[in-house]
C-alpha positions, 0 to 999 in steps of 0.5 A: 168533378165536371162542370157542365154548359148549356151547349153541352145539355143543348146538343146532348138533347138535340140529335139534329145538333152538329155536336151532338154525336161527339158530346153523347160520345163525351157523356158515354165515357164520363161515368163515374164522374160528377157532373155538376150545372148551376141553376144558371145553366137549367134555365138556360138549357130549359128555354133552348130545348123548349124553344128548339125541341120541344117541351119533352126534350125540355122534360127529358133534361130534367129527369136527369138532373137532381141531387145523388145517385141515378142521375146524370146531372147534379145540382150546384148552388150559386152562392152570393160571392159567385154572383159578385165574381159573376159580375167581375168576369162579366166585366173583365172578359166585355169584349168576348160578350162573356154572359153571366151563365158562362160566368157562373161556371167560372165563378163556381170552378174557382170556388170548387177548385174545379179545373174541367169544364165540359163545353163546345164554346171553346172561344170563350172558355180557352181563353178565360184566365179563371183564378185558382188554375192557369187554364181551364180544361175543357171536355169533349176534345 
């Protein structure tokens, strides 16, 4: 299982974006994998792709997400305890402006026991110390 960032849908969806190439390289090579995003991220990606692209690239991320198989993306749920641990990295990580849609795929990964996070925001996620593993793997490399 893969959690998956905002900028990661962003640059999926968006062929102008400088990651773009590398992260449908990324997706191209991820089959068989589950690819897990929080609501945190739909409704951060939503407004980018909306705001950015326009409302069919909006449109087209979310034909891709749902719940089984034939679709690219699943639905995670955020629970209650993630939002407290939300708070806590939001608090601990101030200094790097961490947010809580980052925070949620931290809080979420530990809960999961996930190691790998699929993201371009190497700055944030590199250097986050998440509880249940030393680091966090990120994807593309």
């Amino acid at each position: 299982m893969i959690l998956v960032d905002t900028n990661v849908i962003y640059a999926l969806g968006d062929q102008s974006d400088a990651e773009h190439t590398r992260c449908v390289r990324w997706l191209s090579g991820a089959t068989g994998e589950t690819l897990l995003v929080p609501p945190t991220v739909v409704a951060e990606a939503c407004y980018l792709l909306d705001d950015r692209i326009g409302p069919q690239a909006e449109a087209a991320f979310l034909d891709d997400l749902g719940d089984g198989p034939g679709y690219t993306f699943q639905l995670v749920d955020l629970i209650a305890d993630d939002v407290r641990r939300m708070a806590e990295l939001v608090r601990r990580y101030a200094d790097r402006r961490l947010g809580g849609t980052d925070g949620s795929i931290v809080a979420i990964a530990e809960r999961l026991k996930i190691s790998t996070v699929a993201t371009v925001n190497r700055r944030d996620f590199d250097n986050i110390r998440p509880a249940h593993t030393p680091s966090l793997t990120i994807v593309p490399e």
